[in-house]
BALOBA-1460 file (C-alpha; in Angstrom, 3 decimals):
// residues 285
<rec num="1" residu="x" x="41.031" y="-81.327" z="-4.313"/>
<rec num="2" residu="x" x="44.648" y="-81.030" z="-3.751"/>
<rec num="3" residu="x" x="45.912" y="-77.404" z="-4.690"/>
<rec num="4" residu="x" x="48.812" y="-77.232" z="-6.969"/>
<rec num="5" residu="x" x="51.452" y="-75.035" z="-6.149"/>
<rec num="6" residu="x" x="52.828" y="-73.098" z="-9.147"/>
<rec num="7" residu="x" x="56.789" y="-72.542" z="-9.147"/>
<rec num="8" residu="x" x="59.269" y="-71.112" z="-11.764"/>
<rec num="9" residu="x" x="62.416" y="-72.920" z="-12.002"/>
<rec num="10" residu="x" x="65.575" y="-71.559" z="-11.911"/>
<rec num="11" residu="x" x="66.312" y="-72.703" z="-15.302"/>
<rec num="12" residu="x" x="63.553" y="-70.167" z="-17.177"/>
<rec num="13" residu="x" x="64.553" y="-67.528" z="-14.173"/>
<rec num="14" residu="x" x="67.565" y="-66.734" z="-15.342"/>
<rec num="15" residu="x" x="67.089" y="-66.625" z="-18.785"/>
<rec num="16" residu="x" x="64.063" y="-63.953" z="-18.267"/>
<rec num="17" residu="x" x="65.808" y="-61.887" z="-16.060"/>
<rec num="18" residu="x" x="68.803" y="-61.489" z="-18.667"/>
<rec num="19" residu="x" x="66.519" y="-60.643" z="-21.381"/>
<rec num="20" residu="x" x="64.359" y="-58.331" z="-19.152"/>
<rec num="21" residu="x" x="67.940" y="-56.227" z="-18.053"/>
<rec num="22" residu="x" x="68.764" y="-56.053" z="-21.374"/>
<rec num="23" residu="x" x="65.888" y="-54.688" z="-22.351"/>
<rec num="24" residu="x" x="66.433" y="-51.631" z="-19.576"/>
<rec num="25" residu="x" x="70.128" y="-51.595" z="-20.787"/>
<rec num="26" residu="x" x="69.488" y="-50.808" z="-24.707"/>
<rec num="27" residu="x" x="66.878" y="-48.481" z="-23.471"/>
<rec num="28" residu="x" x="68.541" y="-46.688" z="-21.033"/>
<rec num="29" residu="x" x="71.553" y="-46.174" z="-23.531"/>
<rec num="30" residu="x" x="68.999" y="-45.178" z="-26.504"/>
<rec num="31" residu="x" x="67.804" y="-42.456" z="-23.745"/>
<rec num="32" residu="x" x="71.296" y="-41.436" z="-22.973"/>
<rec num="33" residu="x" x="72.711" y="-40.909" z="-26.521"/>
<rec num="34" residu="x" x="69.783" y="-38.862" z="-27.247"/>
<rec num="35" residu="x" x="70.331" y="-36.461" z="-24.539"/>
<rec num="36" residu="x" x="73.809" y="-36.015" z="-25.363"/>
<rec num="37" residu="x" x="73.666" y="-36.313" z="-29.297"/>
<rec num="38" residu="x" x="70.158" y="-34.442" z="-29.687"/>
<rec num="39" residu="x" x="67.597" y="-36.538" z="-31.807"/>
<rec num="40" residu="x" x="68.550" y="-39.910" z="-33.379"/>
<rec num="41" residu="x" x="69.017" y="-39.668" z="-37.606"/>
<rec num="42" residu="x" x="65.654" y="-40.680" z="-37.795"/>
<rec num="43" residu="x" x="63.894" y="-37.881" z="-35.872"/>
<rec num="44" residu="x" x="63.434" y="-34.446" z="-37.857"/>
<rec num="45" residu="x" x="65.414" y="-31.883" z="-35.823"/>
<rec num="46" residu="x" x="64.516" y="-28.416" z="-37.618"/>
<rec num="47" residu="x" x="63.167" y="-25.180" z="-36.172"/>
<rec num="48" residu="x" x="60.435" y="-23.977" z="-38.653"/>
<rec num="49" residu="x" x="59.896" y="-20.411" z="-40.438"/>
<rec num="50" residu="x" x="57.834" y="-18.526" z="-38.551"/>
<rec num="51" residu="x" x="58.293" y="-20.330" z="-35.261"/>
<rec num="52" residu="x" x="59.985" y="-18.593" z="-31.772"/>
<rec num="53" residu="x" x="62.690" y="-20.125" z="-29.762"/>
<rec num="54" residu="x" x="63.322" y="-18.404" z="-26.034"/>
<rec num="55" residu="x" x="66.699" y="-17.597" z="-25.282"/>
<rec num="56" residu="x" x="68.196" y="-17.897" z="-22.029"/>
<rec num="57" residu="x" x="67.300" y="-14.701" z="-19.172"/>
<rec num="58" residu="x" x="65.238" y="-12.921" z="-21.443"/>
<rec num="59" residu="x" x="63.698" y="-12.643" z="-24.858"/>
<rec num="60" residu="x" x="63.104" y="-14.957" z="-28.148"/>
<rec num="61" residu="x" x="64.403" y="-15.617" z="-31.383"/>
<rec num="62" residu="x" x="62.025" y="-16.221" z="-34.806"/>
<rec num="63" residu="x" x="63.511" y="-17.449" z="-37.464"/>
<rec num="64" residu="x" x="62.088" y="-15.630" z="-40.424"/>
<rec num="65" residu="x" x="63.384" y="-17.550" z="-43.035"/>
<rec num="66" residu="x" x="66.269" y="-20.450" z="-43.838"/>
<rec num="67" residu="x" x="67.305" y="-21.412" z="-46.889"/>
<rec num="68" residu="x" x="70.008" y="-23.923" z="-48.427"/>
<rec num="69" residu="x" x="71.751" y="-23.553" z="-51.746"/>
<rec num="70" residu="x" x="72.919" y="-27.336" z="-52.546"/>
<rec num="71" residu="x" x="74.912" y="-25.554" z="-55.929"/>
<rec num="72" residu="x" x="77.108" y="-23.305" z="-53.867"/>
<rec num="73" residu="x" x="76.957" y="-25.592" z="-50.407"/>
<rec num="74" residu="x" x="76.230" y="-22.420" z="-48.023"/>
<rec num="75" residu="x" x="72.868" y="-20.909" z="-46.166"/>
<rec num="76" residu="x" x="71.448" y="-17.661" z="-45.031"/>
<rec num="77" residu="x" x="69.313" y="-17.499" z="-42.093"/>
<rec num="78" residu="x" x="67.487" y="-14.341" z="-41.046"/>
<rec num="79" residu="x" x="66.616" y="-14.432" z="-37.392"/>
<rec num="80" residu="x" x="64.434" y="-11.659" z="-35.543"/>
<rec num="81" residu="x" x="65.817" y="-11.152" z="-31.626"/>
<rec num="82" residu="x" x="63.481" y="-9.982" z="-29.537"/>
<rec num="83" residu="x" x="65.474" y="-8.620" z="-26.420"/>
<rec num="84" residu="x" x="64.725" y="-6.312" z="-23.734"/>
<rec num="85" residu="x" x="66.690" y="-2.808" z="-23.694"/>
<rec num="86" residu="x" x="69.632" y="-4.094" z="-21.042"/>
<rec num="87" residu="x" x="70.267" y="-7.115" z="-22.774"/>
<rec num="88" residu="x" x="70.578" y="-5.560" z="-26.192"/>
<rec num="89" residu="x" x="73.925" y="-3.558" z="-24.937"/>
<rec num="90" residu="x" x="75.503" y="-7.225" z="-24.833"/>
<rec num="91" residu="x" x="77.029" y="-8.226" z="-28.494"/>
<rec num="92" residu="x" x="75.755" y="-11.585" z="-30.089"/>
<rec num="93" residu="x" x="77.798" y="-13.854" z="-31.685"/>
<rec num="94" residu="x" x="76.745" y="-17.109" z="-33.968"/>
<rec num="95" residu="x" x="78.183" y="-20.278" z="-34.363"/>
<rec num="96" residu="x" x="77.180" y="-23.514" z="-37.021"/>
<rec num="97" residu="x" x="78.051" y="-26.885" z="-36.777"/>
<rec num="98" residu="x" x="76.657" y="-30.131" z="-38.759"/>
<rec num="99" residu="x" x="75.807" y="-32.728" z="-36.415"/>
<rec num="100" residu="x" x="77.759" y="-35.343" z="-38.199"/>
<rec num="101" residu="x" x="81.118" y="-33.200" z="-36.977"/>
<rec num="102" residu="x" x="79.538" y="-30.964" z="-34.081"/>
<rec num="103" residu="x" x="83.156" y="-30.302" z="-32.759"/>
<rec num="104" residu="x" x="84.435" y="-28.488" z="-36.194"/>
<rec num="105" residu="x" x="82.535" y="-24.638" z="-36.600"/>
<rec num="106" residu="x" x="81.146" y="-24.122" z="-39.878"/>
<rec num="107" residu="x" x="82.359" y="-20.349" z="-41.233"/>
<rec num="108" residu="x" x="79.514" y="-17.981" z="-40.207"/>
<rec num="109" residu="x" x="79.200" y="-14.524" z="-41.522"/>
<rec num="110" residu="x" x="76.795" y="-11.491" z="-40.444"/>
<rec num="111" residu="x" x="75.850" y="-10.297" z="-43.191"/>
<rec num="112" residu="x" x="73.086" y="-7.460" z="-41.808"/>
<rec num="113" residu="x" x="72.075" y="-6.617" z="-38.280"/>
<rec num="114" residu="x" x="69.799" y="-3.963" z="-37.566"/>
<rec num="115" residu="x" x="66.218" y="-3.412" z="-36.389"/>
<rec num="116" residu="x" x="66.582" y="-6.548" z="-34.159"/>
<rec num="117" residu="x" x="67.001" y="-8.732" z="-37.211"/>
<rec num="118" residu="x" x="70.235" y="-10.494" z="-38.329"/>
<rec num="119" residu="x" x="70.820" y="-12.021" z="-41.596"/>
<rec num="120" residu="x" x="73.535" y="-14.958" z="-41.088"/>
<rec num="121" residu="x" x="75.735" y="-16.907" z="-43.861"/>
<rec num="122" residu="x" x="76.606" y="-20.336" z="-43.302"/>
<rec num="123" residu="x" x="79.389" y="-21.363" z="-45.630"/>
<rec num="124" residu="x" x="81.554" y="-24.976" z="-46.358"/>
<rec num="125" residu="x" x="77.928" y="-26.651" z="-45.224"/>
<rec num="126" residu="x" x="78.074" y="-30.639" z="-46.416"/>
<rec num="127" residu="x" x="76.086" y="-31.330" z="-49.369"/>
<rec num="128" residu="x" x="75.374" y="-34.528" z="-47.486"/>
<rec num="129" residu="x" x="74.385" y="-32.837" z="-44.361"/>
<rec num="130" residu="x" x="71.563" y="-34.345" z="-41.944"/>
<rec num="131" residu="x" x="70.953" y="-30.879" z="-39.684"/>
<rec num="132" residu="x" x="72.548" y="-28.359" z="-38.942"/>
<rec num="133" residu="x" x="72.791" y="-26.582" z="-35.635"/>
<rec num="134" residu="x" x="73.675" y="-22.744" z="-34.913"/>
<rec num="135" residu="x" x="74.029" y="-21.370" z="-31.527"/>
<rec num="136" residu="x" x="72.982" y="-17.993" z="-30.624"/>
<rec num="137" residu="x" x="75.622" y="-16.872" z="-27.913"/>
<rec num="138" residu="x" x="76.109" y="-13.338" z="-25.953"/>
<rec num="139" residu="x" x="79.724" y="-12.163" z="-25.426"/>
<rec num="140" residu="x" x="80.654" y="-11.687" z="-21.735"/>
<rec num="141" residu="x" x="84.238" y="-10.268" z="-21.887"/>
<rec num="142" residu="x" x="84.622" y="-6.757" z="-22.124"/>
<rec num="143" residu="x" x="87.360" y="-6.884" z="-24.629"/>
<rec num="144" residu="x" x="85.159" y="-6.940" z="-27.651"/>
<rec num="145" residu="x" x="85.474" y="-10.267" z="-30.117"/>
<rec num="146" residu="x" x="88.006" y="-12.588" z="-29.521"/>
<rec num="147" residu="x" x="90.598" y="-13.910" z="-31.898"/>
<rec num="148" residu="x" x="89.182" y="-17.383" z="-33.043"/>
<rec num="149" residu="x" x="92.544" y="-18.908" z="-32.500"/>
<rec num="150" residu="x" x="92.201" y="-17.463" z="-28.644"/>
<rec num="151" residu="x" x="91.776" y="-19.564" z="-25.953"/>
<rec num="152" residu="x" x="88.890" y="-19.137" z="-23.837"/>
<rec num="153" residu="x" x="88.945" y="-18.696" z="-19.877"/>
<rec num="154" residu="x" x="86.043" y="-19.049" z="-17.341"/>
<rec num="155" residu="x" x="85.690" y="-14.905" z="-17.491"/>
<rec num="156" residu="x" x="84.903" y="-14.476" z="-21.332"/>
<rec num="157" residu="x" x="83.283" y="-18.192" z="-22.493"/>
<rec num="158" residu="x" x="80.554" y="-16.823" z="-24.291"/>
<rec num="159" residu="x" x="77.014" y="-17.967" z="-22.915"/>
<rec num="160" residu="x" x="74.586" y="-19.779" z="-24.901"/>
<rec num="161" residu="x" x="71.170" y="-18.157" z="-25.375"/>
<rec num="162" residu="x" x="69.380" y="-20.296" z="-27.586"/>
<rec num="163" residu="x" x="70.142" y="-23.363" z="-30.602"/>
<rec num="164" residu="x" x="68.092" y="-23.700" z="-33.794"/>
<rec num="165" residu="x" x="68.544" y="-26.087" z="-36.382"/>
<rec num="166" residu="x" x="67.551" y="-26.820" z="-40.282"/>
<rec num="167" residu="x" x="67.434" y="-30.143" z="-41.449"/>
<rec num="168" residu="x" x="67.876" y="-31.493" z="-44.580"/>
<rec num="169" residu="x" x="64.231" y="-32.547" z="-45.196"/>
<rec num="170" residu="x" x="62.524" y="-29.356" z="-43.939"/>
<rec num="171" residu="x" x="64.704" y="-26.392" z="-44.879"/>
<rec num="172" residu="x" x="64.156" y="-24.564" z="-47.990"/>
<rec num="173" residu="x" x="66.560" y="-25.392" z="-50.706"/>
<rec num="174" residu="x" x="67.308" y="-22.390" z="-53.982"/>
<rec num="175" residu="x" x="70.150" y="-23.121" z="-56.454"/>
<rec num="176" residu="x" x="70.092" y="-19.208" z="-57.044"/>
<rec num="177" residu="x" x="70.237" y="-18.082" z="-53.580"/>
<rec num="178" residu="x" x="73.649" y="-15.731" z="-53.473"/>
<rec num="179" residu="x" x="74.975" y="-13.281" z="-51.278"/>
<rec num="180" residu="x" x="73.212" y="-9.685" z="-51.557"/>
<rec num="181" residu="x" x="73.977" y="-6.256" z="-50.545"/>
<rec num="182" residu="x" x="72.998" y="-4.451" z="-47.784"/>
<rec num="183" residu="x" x="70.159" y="-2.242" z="-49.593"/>
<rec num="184" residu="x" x="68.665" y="-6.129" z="-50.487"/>
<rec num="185" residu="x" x="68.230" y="-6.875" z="-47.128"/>
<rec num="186" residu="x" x="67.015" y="-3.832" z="-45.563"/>
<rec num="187" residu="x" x="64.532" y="-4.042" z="-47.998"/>
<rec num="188" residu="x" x="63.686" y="-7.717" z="-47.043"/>
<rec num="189" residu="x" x="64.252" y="-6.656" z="-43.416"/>
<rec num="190" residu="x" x="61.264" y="-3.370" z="-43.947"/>
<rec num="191" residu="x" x="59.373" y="-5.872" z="-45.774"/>
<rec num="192" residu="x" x="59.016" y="-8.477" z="-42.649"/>
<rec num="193" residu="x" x="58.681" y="-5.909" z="-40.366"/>
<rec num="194" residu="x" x="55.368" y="-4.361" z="-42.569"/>
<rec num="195" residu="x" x="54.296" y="-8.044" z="-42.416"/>
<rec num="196" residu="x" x="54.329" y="-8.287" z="-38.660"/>
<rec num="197" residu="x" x="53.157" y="-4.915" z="-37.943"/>
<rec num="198" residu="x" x="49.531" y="-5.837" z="-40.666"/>
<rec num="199" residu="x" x="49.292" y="-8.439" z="-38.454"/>
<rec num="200" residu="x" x="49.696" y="-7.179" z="-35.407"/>
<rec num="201" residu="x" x="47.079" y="-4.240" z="-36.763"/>
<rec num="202" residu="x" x="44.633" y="-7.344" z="-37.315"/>
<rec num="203" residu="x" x="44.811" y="-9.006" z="-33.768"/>
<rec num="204" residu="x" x="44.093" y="-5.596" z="-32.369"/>
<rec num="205" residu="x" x="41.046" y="-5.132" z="-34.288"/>
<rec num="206" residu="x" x="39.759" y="-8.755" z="-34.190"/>
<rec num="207" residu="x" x="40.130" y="-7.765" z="-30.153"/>
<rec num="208" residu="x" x="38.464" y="-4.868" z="-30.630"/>
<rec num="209" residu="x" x="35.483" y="-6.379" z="-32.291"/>
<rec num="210" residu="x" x="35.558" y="-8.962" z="-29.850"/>
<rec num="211" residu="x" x="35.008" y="-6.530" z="-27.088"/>
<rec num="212" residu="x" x="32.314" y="-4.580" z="-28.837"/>
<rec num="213" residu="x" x="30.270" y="-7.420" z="-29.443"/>
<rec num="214" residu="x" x="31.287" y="-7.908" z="-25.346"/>
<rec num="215" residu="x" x="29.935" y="-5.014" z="-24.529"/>
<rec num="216" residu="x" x="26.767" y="-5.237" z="-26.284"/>
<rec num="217" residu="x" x="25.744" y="-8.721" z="-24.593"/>
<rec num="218" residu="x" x="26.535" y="-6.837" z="-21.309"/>
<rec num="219" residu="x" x="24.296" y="-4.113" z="-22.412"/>
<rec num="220" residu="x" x="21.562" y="-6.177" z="-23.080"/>
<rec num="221" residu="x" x="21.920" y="-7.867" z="-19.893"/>
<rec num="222" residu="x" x="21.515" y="-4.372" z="-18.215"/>
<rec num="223" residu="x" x="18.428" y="-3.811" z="-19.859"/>
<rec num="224" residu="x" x="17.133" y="-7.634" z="-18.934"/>
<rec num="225" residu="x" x="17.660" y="-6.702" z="-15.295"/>
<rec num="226" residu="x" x="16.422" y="-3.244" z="-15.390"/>
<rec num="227" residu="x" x="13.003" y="-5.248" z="-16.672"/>
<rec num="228" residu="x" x="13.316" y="-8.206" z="-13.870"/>
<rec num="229" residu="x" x="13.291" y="-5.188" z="-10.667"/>
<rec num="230" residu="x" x="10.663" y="-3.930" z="-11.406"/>
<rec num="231" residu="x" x="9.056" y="-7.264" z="-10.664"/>
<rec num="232" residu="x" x="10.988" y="-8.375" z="-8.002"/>
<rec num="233" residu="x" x="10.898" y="-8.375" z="-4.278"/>
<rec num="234" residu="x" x="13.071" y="-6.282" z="-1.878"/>
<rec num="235" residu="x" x="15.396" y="-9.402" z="-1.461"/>
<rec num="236" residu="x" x="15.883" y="-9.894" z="-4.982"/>
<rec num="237" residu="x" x="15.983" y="-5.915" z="-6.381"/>
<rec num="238" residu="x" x="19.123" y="-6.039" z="-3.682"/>
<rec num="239" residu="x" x="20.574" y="-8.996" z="-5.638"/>
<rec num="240" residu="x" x="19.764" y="-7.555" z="-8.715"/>
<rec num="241" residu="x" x="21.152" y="-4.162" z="-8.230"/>
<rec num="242" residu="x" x="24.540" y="-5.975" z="-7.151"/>
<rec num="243" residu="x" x="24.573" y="-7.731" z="-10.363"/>
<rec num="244" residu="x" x="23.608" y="-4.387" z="-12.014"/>
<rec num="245" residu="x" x="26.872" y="-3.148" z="-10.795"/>
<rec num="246" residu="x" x="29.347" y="-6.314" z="-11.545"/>
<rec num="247" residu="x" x="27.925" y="-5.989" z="-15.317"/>
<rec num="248" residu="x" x="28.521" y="-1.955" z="-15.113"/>
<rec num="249" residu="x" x="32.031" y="-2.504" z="-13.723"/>
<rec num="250" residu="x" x="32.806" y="-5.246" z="-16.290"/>
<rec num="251" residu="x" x="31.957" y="-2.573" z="-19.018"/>
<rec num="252" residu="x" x="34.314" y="0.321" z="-17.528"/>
<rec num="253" residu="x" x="36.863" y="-2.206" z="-17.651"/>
<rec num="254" residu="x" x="36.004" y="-3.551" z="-21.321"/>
<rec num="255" residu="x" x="35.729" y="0.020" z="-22.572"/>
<rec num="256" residu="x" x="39.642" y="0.762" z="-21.050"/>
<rec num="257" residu="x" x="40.957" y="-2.118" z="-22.478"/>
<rec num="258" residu="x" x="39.254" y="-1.515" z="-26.202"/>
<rec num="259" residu="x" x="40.640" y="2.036" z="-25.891"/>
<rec num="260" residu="x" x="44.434" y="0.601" z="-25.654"/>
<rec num="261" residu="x" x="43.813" y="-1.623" z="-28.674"/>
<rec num="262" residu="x" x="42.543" y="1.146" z="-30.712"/>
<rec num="263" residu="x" x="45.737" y="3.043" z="-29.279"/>
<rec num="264" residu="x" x="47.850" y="-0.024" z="-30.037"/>
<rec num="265" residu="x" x="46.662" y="-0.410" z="-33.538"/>
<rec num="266" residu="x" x="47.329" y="3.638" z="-34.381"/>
<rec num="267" residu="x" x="50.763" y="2.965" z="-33.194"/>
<rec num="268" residu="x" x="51.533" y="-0.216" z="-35.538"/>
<rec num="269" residu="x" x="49.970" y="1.859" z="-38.161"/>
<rec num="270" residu="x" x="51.757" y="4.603" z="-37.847"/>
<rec num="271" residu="x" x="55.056" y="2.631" z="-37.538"/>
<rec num="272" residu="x" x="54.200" y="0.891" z="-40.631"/>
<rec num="273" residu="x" x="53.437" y="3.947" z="-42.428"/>
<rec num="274" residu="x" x="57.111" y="5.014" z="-41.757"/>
<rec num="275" residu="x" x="58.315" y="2.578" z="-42.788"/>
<rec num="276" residu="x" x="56.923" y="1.840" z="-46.204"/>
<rec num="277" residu="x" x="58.228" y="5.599" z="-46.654"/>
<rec num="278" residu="x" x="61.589" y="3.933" z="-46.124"/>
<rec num="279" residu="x" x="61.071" y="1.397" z="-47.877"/>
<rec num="280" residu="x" x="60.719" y="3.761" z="-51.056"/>
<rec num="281" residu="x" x="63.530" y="5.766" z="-50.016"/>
<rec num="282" residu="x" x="66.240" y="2.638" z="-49.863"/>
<rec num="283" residu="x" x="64.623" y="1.729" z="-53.275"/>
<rec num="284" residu="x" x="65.306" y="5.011" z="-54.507"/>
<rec num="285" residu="x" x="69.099" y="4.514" z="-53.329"/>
């Protein structure tokens, strides 16, 4: 039998290959505008409560809490920045936009900053807004804060440590949210850090536990191989007695490392025994 020879004609060619580079046009464009727009309307862009963002060089920033009032159009963020020592000499500096106008700066105001927290206001913000972005940035002129209506050069542009975002769908939204005093939010301030130091008292002792009940399988293996040499031949009491030791010398370390938890959680609970007493001493004021 004669084999038939299968061939595309030019006429379905060309149409195909139009359709295919088309295809790896849109796509490539769809890619593109992402990158430089952040995520399409679609896509949910908000960081959550609770959740850590790293920031540029060194440390991370958790937004505690964000919250919309729709009534009065403006937000207040409270952000905890976790920096090391050097980099907490360099002043921060916040900026908002909405993503429908990302080149006009929404009016941001600190409103509290101490005890590596920062309560921020967020004021003129859309009613119709999709998400809204702030940008954490660190000051590198030495002349303090620049006049807004100053120009920046290449020697003071402040750098950008981290963005965060709320979005319409996700953030929290209260009609009564306003603008409190300081006393409020050292109080709220003292009140998240009691929150993070109970928890940080409960990993230590769920370690601790952990490592107990460590330390007890180890044990009984001990006594398991104590029983096995004295039924064993020369070859294998050698064996033994270096497995003896490996358990013996995991337990020395186990034991350390239980003793810095239990250290660790005295310390939280001492911190967070000062500072429920302040605590009652700004409610007193």
């Amino acid at each position: 039998m004669k084999r038939r020879r299968f061939t595309l004609s030019t006429k379905k060619t060309v149409p195909l290959l139009v359709i295919t580079f088309s295809f790896v046009f849109v796509g490539m464009m769809l890619m593109l505008s992402r990158t430089l727009l952040g995520a399409p309307p679609g896509d949910i862009q908000h960081t959550a409560s609770g959740s850590s963002v790293p920031m540029q060089g060194n440390g991370e920033a958790v937004v505690e809490d964000w919250t919309y009032n729709p009534a009065e159009h403006h937000m207040i963020a409270t952000l905890h920045i976790d920096r090391s020592q050097a980099d907490r000499n360099a002043e921060m500096t916040f900026t908002a936009q909405d993503r429908a106008n990302p080149q006009e700066d929404l009016p941001v105001t600190m409103l509290y900053e101490d005890r590596d927290y920062v309560v921020i206001h967020i004021d003129n913000v859309d009613p119709s807004f999709e998400v809204i972005g702030m940008d954490i940035l660190e000051e590198t002129s030495d002349e303090g804060v620049l006049d807004p209506d100053e120009s920046f050069d290449d020697d003071n542009i402040p750098a950008e440590l981290a963005r965060i975002y709320a979005d319409h769908r996700e953030v929290d939204v209260d009609e009564s949210m306003m603008i409190e005093d300081t006393n409020t939010y050292e109080q709220h301030v003292l009140q998240l850090e009691t929150d993070r130091l109970e928890e940080d008292q409960r990993e230590h002792q769920q370690i601790v536990e952990n490592m107990d009940e460590r330390i007890e399988e180890l044990e009984q293996e001990l006594v398991d191989i104590e029983a096995d040499i004295l039924y064993s031949t020369e070859d294998e009491e050698v064996e033994l007695e270096s497995e003896y030791s490996q358990i013996e010398s995991e337990i020395d370390g186990l034991e350390t490392d239980m003793e810095n938890e239990k250290e660790a959680y005295q310390v939280a609970q001492e911190e967070q025994d000062m500072i429920e007493e302040q605590m009652e001493m700004a409610s007193d004021g």
